[in-house]
C-alpha positions as CSV (number, residue, x, y, z in Angstrom):
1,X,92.5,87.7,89.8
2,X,95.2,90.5,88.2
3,X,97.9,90.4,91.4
4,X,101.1,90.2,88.9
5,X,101.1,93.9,89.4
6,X,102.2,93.6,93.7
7,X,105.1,94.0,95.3
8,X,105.5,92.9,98.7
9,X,107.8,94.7,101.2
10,X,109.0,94.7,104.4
11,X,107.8,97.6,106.3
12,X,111.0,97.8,108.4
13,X,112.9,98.2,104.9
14,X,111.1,101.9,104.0
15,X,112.0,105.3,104.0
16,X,112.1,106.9,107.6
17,X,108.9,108.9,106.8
18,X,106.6,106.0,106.2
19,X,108.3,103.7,108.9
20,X,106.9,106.8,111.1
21,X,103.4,106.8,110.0
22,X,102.8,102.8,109.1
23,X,104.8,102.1,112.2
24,X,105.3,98.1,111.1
25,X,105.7,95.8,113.6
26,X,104.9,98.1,116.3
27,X,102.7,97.1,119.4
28,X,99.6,98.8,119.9
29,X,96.6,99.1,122.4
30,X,93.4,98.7,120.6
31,X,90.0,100.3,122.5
32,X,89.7,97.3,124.9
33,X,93.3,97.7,126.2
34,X,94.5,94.3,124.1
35,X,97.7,95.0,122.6
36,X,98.9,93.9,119.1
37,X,100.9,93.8,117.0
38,X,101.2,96.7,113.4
39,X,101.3,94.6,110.3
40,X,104.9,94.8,109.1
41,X,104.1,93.5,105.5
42,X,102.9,95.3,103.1
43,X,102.2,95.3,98.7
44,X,103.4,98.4,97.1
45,X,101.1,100.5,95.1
46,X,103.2,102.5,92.5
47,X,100.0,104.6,91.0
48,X,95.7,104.8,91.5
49,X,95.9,103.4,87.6
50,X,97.6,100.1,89.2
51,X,95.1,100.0,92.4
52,X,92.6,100.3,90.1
53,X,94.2,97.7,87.3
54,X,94.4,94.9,90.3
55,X,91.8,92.5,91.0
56,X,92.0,91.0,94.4
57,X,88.4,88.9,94.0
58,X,86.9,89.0,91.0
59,X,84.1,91.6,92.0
60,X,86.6,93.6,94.0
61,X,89.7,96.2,92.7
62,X,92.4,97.1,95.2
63,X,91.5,101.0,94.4
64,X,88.0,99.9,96.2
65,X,89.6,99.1,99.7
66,X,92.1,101.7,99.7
67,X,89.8,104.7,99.5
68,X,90.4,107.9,101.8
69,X,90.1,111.1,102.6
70,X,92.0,114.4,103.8
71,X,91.9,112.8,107.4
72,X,94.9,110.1,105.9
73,X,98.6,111.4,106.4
74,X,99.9,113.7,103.4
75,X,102.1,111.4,102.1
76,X,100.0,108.5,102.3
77,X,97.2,110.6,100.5
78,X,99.0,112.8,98.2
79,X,102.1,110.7,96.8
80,X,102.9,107.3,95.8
81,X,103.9,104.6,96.3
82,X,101.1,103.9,98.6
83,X,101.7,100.8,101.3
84,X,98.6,98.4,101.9
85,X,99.1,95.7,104.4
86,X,99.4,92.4,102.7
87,X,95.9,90.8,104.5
88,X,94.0,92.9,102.4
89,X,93.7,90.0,100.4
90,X,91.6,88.6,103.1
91,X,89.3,91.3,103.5
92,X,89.0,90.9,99.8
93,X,88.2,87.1,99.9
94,X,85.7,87.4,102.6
95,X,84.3,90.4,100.6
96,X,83.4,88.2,97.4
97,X,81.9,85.5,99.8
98,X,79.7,87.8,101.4
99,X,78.5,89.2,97.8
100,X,78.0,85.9,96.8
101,X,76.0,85.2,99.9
102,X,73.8,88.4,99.3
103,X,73.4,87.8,94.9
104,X,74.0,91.5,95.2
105,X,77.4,94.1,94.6
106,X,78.5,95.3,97.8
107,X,79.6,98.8,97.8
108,X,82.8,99.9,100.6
109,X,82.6,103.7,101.9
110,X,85.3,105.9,101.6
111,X,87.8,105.4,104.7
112,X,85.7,102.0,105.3
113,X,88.8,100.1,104.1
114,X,92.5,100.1,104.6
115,X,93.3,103.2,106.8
116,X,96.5,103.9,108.0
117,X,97.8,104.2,111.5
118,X,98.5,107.7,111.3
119,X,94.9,107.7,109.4
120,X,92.6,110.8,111.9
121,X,90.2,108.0,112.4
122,X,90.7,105.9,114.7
123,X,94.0,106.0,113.9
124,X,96.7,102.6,114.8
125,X,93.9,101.6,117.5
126,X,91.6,101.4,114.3
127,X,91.6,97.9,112.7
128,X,91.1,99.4,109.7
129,X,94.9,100.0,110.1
130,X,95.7,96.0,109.6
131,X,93.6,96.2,106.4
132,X,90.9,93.7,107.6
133,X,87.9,95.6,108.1
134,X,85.2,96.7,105.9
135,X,82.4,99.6,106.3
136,X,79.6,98.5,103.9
137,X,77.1,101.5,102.7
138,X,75.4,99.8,100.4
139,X,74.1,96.5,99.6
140,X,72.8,96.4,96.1
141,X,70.0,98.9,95.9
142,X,70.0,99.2,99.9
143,X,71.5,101.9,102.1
144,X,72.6,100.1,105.2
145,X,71.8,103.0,107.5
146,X,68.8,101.2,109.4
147,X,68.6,98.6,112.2
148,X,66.5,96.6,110.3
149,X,69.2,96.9,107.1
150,X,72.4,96.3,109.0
151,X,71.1,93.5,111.4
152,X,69.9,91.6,108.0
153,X,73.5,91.6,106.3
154,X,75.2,91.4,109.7
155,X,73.6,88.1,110.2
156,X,75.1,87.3,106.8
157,X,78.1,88.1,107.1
158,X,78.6,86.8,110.8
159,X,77.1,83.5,109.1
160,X,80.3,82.8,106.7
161,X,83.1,82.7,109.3
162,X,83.6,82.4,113.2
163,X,86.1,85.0,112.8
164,X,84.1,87.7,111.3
165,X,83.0,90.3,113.4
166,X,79.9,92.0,112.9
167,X,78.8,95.8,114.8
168,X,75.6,95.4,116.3
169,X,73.6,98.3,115.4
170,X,73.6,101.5,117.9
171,X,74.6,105.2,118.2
172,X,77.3,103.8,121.1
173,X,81.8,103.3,120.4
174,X,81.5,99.8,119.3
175,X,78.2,99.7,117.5
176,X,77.3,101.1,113.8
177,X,73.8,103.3,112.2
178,X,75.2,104.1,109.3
179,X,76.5,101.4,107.6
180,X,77.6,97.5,108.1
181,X,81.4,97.1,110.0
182,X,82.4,93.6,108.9
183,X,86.1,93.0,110.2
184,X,88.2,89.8,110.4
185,X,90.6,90.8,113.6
186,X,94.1,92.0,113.6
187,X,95.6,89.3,111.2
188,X,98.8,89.9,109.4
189,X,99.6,87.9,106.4
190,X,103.4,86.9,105.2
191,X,103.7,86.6,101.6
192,X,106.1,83.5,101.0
193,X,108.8,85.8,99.4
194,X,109.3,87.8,103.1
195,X,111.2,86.7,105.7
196,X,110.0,87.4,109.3
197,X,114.3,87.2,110.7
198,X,115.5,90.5,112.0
């Protein structure tokens, strides 16, 4: 696994404009009214040639999980360095265990990994903000855009962990018919080198 290349910093240490838009440490409301907690630490991407360059599972590049669209905040889109919470080393983990599971490569969407709290999706009540979700499109040769395709590798996935979460398939807020939501809940991970003091 190439991780040489990240940088962790503390999110309360950046310039005022990201503090604005990644909002570290800040409490918010998810969809259920349960409040919790921004990540505050986060790796440093200086370039897409370094997201693409580190390996965070051996099937699985940074650049993968980091994808977005026009709906992302300008400067988070347009300029680097980008700012990834530091738990996307989880989703990354779980990831390669679930592609193990299925003998086949598992393929993320665009925004269906680390979006941003100011991201026009969901936005911080997203947990694609703490950078421990997933939207899976493809599995292998298969589209997961069926109930019969999304129940199959939800059952997977949900099989690996108690603290996956799986969508259940449906057209309703909370449920998925276009492709598999895997997440891990709002963790935060503290690299060794941070301190949590102030």
């Amino acid at each position: 696994m190439n991780t040489k290349l990240l940088r962790a910093v503390d999110g309360l240490d950046l310039p005022d404009e990201y503090r604005g838009l990644l909002r570290p440490g800040e409490a918010e409301t998810d969809f259920l009214g349960n409040v919790h907690h921004l990540p505050r630490f986060f790796y440093e991407i200086r370039s897409w040639q370094e997201a693409h360059e580190v390996r965070l599972a051996p099937h699985f590049k940074l650049a993968e999980l980091i994808l977005v669209d026009c709906r992302e905040a300008g400067p988070l889109l347009r300029q680097f360095p980008h700012y990834v919470p530091c738990a996307i080393v989880l989703l990354a983990r779980f990831l390669e265990d679930f592609r193990r599971e299925v003998d086949a490569p598992v393929f993320v969407s665009a925004n269906g990994g680390y979006r941003s709290p100011a991201h026009q999706i969901g936005g911080a009540k997203s947990i694609h903000a703490w950078g421990t979700a997933a939207n899976v499109y493809r599995v292998g040769d298969t589209f997961l855009d069926d109930a019969k395709s999304i129940e199959k590798y939800g059952a997977v996935a949900a099989s690996l962990s108690p603290a996956v979460f799986v969508r259940p398939f449906g057209p309703h807020r909370g449920q998925t018919d276009d492709h598999l939501h895997i997440d891990l809940g709002f963790a935060s991970l503290t690299p060794r080198e941070c301190s949590e003091t102030s």
